[in-house]
BATITOR-89799 format. One line per 10 residues: number of its first residue (from 1); their letters; for each residue x, y negated, z of N, C-alpha, C. Coordinates in nm, 3 decimals, decimal comma. Each point is the difference from the previous one (the first is absolute). Layout:
<rs>
NUM = a = X Y Z X Y Z X Y Z  ...;
</rs>
This chain:
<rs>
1 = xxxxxxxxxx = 20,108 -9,474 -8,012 0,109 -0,092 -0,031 0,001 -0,028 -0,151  0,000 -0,173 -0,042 0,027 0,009 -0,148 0,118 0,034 -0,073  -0,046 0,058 -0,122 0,131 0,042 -0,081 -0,022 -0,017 -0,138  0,089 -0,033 -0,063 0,016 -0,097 -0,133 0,124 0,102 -0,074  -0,047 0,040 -0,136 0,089 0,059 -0,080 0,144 -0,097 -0,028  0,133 -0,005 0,010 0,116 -0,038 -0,088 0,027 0,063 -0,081  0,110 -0,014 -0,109 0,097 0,049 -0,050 0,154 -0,005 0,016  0,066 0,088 0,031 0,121 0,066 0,036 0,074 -0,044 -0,079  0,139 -0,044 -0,017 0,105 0,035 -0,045 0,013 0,076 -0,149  -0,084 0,148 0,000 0,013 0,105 -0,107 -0,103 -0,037 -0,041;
11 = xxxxxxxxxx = -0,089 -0,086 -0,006 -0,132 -0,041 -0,036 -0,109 0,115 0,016  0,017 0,069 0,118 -0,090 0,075 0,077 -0,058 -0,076 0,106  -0,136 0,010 0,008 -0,073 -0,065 0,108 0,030 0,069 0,150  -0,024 -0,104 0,055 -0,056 0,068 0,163 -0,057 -0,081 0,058  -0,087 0,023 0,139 -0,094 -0,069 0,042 0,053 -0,066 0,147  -0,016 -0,158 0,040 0,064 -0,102 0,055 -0,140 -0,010 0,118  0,079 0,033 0,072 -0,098 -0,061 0,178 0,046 -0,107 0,029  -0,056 -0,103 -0,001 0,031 -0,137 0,053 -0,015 -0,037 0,101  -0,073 0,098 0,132 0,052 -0,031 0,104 0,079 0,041 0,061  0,052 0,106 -0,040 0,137 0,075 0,036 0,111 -0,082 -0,092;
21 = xxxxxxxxxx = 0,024 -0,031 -0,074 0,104 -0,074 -0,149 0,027 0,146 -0,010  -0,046 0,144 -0,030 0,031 0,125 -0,019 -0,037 0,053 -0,119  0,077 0,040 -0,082 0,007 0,088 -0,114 -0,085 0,138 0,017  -0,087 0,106 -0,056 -0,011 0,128 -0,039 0,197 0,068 -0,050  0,067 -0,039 -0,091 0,103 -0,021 -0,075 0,091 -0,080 -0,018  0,075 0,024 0,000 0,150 -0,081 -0,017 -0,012 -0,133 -0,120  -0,012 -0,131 0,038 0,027 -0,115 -0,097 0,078 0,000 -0,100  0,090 0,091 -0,014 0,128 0,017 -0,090 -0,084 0,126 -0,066  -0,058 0,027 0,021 -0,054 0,100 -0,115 -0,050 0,139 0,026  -0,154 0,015 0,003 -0,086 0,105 0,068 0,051 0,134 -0,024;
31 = xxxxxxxxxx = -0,013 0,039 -0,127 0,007 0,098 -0,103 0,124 0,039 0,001  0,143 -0,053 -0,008 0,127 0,017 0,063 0,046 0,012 0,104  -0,083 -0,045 0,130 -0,006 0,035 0,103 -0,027 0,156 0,036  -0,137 -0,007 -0,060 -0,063 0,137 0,032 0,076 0,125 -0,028  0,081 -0,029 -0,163 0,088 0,071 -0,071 0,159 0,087 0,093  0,024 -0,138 0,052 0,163 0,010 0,068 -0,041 0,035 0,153  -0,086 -0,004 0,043 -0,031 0,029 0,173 -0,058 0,179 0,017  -0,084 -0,006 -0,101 -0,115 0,136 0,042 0,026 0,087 -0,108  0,087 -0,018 -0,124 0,006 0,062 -0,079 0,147 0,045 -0,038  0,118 -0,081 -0,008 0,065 0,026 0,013 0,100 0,068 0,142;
41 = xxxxxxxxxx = -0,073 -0,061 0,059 0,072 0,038 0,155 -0,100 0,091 0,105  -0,082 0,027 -0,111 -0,085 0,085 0,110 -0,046 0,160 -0,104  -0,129 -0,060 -0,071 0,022 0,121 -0,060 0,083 0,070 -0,100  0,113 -0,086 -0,071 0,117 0,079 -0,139 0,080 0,082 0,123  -0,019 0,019 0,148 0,072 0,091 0,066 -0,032 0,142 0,015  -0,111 0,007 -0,065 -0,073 0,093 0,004 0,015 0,099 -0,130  0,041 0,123 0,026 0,006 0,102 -0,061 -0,113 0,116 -0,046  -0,120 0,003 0,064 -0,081 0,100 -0,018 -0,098 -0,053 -0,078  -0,086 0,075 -0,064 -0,088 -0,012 -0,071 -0,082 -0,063 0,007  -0,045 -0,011 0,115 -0,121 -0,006 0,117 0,019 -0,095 0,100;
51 = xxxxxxxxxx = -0,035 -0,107 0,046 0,047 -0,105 0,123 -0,164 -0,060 -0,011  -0,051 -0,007 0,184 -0,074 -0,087 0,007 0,086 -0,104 0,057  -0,086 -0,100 0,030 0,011 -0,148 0,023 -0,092 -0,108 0,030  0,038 -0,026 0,186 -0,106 -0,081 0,023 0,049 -0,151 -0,014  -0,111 -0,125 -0,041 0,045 -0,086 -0,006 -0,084 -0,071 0,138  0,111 -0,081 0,027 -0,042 -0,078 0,096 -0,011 -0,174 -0,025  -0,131 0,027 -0,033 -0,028 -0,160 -0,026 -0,050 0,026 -0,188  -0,097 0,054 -0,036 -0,061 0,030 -0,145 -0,022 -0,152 -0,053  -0,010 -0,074 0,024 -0,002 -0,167 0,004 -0,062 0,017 -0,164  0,087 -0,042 -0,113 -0,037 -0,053 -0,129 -0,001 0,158 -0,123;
61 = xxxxxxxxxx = 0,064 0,108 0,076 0,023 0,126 -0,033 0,108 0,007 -0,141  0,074 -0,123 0,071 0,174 0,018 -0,076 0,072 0,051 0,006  0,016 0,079 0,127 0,080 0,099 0,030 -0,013 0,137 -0,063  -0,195 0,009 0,021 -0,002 0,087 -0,071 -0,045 0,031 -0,146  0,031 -0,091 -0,088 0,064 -0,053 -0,137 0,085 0,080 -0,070  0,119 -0,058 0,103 0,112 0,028 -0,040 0,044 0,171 0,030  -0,036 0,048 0,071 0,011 0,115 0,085 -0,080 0,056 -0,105  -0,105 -0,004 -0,066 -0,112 0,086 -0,138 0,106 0,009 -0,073  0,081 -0,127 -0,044 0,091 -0,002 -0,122 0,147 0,110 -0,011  0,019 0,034 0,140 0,111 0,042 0,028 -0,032 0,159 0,015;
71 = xxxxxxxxxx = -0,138 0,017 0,017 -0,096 0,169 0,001 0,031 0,013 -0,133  -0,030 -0,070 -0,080 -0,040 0,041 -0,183 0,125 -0,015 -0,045  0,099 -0,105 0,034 0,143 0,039 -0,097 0,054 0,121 0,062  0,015 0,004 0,102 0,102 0,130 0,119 -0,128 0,185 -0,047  -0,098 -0,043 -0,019 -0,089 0,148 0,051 -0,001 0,010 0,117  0,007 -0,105 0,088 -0,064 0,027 0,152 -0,111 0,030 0,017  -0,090 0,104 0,085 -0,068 -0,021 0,063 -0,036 -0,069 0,124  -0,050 -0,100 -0,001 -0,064 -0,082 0,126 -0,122 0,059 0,051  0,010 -0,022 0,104 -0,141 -0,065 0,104 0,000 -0,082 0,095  -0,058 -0,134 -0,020 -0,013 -0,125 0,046 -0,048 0,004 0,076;
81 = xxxxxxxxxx = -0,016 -0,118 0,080 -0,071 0,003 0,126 0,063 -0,163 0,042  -0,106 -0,075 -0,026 0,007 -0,148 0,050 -0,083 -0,044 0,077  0,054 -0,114 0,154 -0,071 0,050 0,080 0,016 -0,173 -0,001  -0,158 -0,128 0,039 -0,006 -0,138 -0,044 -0,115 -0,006 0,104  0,017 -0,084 0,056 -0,116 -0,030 0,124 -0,130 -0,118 -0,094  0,072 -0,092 -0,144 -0,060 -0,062 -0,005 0,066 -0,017 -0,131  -0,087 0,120 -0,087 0,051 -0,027 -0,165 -0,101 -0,151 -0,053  0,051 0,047 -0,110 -0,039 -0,117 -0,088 -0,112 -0,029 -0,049  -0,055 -0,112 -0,046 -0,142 0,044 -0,057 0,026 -0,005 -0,194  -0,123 0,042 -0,020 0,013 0,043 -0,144 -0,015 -0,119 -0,081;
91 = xxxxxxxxxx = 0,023 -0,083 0,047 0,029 -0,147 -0,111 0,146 -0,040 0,036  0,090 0,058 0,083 0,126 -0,046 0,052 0,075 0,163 -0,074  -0,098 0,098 -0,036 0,121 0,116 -0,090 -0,010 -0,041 -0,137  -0,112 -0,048 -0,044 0,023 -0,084 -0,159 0,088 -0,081 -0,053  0,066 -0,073 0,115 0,104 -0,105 0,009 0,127 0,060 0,031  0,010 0,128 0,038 0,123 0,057 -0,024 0,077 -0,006 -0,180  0,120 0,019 0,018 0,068 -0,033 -0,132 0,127 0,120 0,018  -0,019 0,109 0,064 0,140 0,101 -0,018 -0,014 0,076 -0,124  -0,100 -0,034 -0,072 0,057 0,124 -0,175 0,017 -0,114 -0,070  -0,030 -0,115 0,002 0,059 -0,112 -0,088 0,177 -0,011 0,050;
101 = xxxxxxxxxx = -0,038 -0,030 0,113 0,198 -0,040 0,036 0,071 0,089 -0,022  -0,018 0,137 0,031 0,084 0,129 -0,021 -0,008 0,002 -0,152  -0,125 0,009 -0,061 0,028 0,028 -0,143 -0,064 0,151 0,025  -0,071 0,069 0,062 0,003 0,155 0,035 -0,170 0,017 -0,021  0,000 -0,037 -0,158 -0,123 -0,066 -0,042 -0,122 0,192 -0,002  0,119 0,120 0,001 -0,068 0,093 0,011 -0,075 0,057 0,137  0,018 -0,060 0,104 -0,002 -0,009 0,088 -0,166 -0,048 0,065  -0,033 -0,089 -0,116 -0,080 -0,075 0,036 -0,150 0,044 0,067  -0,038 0,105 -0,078 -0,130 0,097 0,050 0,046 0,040 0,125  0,122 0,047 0,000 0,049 0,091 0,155 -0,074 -0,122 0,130;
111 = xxxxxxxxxx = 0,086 -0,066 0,000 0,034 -0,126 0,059 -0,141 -0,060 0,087  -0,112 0,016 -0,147 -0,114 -0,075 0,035 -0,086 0,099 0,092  0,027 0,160 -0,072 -0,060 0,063 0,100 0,026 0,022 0,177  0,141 -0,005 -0,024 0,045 -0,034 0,191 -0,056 -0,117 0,010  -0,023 -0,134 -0,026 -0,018 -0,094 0,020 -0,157 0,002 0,049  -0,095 0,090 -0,113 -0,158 -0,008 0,052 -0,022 0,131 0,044  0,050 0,097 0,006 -0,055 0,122 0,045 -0,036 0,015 0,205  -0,075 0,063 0,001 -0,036 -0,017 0,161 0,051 0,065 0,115  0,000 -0,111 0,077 0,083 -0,001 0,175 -0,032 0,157 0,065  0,062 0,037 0,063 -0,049 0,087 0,083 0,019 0,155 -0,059;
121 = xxxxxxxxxx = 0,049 -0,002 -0,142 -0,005 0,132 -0,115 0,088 0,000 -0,061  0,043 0,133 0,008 0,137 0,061 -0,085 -0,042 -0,047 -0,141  0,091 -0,028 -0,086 -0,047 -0,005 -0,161 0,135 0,016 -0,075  -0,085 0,086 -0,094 0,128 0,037 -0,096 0,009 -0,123 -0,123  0,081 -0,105 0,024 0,055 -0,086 -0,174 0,036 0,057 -0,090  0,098 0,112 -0,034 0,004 0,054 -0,033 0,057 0,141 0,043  0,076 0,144 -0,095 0,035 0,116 0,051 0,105 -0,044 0,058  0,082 -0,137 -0,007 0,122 0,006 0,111 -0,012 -0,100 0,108  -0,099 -0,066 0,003 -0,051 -0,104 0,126 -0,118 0,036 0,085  -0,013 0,002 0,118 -0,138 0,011 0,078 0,027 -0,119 0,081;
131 = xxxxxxxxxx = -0,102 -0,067 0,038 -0,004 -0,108 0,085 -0,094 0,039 0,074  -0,014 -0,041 0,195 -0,066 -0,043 0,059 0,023 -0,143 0,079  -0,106 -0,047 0,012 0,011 -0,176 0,032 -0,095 0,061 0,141  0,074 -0,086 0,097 -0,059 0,007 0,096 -0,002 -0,158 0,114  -0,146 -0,025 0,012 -0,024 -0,140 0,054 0,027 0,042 0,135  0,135 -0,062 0,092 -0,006 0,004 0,118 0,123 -0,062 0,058  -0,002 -0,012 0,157 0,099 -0,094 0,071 0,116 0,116 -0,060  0,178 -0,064 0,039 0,060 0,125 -0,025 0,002 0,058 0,144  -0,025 -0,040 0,132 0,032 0,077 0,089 -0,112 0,091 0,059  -0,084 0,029 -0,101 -0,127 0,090 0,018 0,103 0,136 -0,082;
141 = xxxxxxxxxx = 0,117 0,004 -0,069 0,051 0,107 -0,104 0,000 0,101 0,153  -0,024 0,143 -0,045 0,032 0,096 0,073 0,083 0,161 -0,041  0,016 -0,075 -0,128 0,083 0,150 -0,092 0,073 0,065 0,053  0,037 0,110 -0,021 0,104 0,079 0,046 0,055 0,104 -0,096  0,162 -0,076 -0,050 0,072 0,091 -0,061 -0,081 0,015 -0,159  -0,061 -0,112 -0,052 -0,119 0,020 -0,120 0,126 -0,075 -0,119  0,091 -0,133 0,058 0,068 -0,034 -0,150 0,151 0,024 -0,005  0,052 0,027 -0,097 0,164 -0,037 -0,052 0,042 -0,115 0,003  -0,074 -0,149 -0,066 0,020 -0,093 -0,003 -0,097 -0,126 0,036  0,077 -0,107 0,142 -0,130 -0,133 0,016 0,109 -0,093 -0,079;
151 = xxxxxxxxxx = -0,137 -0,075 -0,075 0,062 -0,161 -0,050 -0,099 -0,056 0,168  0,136 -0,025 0,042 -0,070 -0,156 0,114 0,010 -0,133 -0,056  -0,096 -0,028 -0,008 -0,040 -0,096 -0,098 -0,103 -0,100 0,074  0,036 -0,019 0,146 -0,103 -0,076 0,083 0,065 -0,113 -0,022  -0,099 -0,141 0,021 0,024 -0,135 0,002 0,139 0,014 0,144  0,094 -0,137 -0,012 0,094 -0,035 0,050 0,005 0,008 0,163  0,116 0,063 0,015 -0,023 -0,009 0,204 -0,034 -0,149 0,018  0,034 -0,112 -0,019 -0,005 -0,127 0,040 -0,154 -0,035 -0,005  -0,099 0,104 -0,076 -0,145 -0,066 0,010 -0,050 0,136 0,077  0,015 0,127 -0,015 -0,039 0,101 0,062 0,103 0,090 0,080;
161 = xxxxxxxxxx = 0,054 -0,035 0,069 0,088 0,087 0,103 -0,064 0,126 0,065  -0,117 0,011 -0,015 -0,042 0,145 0,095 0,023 0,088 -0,117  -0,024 -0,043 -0,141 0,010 0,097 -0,112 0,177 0,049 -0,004  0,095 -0,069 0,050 0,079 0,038 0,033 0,090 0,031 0,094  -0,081 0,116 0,070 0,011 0,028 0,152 0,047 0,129 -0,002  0,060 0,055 0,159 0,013 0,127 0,020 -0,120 0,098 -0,018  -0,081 -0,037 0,043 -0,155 0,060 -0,029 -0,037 0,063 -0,109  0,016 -0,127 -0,090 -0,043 0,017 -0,154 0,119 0,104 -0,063  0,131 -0,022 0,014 0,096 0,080 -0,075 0,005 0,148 0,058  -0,048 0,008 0,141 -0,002 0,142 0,043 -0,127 0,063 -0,085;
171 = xxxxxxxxxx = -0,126 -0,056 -0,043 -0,097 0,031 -0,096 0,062 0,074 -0,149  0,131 -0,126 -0,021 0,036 0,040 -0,125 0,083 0,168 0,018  0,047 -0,010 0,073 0,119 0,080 0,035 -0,103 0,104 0,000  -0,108 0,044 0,086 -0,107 0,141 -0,006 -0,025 0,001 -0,135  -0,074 -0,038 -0,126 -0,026 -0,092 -0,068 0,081 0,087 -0,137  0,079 0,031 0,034 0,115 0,031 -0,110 0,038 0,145 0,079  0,033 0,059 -0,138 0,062 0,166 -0,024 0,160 -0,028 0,071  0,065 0,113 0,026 0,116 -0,005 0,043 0,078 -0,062 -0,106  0,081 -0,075 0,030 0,124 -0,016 -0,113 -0,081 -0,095 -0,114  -0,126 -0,073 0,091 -0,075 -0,099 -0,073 0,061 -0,153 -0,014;
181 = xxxxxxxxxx = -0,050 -0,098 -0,071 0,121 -0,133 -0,008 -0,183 -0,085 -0,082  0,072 -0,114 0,153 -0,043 -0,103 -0,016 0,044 -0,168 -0,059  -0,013 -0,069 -0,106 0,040 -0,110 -0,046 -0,074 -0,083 0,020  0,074 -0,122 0,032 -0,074 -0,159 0,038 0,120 -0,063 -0,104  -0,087 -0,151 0,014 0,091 -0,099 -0,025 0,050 -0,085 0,067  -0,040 0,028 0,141 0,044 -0,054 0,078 0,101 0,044 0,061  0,094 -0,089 0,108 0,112 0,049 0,046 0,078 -0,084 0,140  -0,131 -0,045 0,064 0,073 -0,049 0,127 0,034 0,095 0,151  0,071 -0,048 0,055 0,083 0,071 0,094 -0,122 0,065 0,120  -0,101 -0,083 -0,001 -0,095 0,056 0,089 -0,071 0,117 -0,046;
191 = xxxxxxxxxx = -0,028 0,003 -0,148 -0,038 0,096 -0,083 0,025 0,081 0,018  0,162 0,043 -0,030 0,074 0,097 -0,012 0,036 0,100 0,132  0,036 -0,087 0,111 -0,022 0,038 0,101 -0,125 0,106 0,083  -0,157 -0,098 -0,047 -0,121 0,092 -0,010 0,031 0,138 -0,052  0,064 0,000 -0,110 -0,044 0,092 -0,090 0,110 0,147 0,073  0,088 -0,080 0,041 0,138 0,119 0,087 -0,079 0,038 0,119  -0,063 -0,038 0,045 -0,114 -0,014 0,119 -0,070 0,111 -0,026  -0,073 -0,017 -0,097 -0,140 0,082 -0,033 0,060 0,149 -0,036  0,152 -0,002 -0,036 0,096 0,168 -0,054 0,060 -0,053 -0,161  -0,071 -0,103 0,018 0,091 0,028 -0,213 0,147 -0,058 0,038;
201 = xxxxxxxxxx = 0,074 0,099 -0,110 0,114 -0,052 -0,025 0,041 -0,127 -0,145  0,028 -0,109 0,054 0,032 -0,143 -0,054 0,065 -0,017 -0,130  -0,032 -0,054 -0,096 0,162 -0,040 -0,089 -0,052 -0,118 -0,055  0,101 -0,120 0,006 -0,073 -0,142 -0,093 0,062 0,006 -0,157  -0,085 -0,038 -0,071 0,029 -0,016 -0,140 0,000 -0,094 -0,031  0,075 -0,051 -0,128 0,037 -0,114 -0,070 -0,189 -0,026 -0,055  -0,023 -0,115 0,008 -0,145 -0,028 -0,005 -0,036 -0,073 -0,149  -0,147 0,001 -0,016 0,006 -0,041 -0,135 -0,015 -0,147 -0,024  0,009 -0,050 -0,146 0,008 -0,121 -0,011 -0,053 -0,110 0,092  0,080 -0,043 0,032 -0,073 -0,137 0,165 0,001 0,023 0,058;
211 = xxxxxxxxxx = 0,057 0,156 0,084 0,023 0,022 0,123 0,129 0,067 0,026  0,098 0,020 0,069 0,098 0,042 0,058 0,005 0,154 -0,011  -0,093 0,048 0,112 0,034 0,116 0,080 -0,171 0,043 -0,020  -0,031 0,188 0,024 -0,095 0,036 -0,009 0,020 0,117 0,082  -0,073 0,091 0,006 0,013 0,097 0,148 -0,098 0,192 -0,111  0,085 0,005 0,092 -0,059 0,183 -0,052 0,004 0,084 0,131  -0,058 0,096 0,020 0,010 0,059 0,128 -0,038 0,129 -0,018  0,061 0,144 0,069 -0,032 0,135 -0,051 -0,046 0,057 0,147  -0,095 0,108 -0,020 -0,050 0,051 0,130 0,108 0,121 -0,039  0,068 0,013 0,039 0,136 0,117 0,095 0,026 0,069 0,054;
221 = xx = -0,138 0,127 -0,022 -0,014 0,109 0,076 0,083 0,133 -0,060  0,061 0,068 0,115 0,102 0,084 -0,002 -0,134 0,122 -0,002;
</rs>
């Protein structure tokens, strides 16, 4: 499918499917998106030292950007784990622009190394980041009980509805540690429903710029 870089709102890029009319990122602004969905409402809930985190949908690796930035101010330790059936190619990560728009110009070596380092392998960015990138469908995931935190970060139910299925969220739900929490930006009623389906317990959030409502969900084991 073709896809064509824009610029956002925050004058952060993201990449435009034109046969879907579908965003990677929010039109109102990538980098603020990424900020107020997966970072504020997902991982600043987090208290321990230590949190992995799978992403769902590694797409332009903005999410996990911002998530490096939030390891090095906080002293988190991470371990990543982004999971993309169909990353990018290496003339479409040159054209990324998240240490220009952020300004997080120290960042920049980190950044490039998640960006080129290889599929399939743990790698340390630095002593408080490890990344693994992993090329695959998401309903091939088979984890069990491996993260604290998913960014669901799959393209829109209205173009992919199986990605937001009972199926898929019971994946998430194994997928995650007890008392694990999942964030989207999405937030429709069929969604949410799935997700009460699969065992998580629900809450909608005030959503970020250009959207309403956003969704969080905790696996709730006694």
């Amino acid at each position: 499918m073709e896809r064509k870089f824009i610029v956002t709102e925050d004058g952060s890029k993201t990449l435009f499917l034109e046969e879907w009319g579908e965003t990677y990122h929010s039109k109102f602004g990538a980098l603020q998106e990424a900020n107020f969905v997966f970072i504020q409402n997902g991982l600043d809930l987090f208290r321990a030292q230590s949190v992995s985190v799978l992403e769902i949908g590694f797409g332009t690796g903005l999410n996990a950007f911002v998530t490096l930035k939030q390891a090095l101010e906080k002293g988190l330790k991470i371990e990543y784990t982004g999971v993309e059936a169909y990353p990018l190619t290496e003339a479409e990560n040159k054209e990324l622009n998240y240490v220009e728009a952020s300004g997080w110009k120290e960042l920049e070596a980190d950044f490039n190394k998640i960006l080129q380092c290889a599929w399939e392998e743990k790698v340390e960015i630095n002593p408080l980041f490890t990344v693994e990138k992993q090329q695959k469908t998401f309903d091939t995931i088979v984890d069990e009980g491996l993260y604290d935190l998913i960014y669901f970060d799959a393209f829109g139910y209205q173009y992919q509805p199986e990605l937001w299925s009972v199926d898929q969220f019971k994946k998430m739900y194994t997928a995650l540690k007890p008392q694990g929490i999942l964030v989207t930006y999405a937030c429709r009623g069929v969604i949410k429903r799935a997700m009460q389906e699969a065992g998580f317990t629900t809450e909608k959030l005030p959503g970020p710029p250009g959207k309403r409502e956003m969704l969080r969900a905790t696996k709730n084991v006694i």
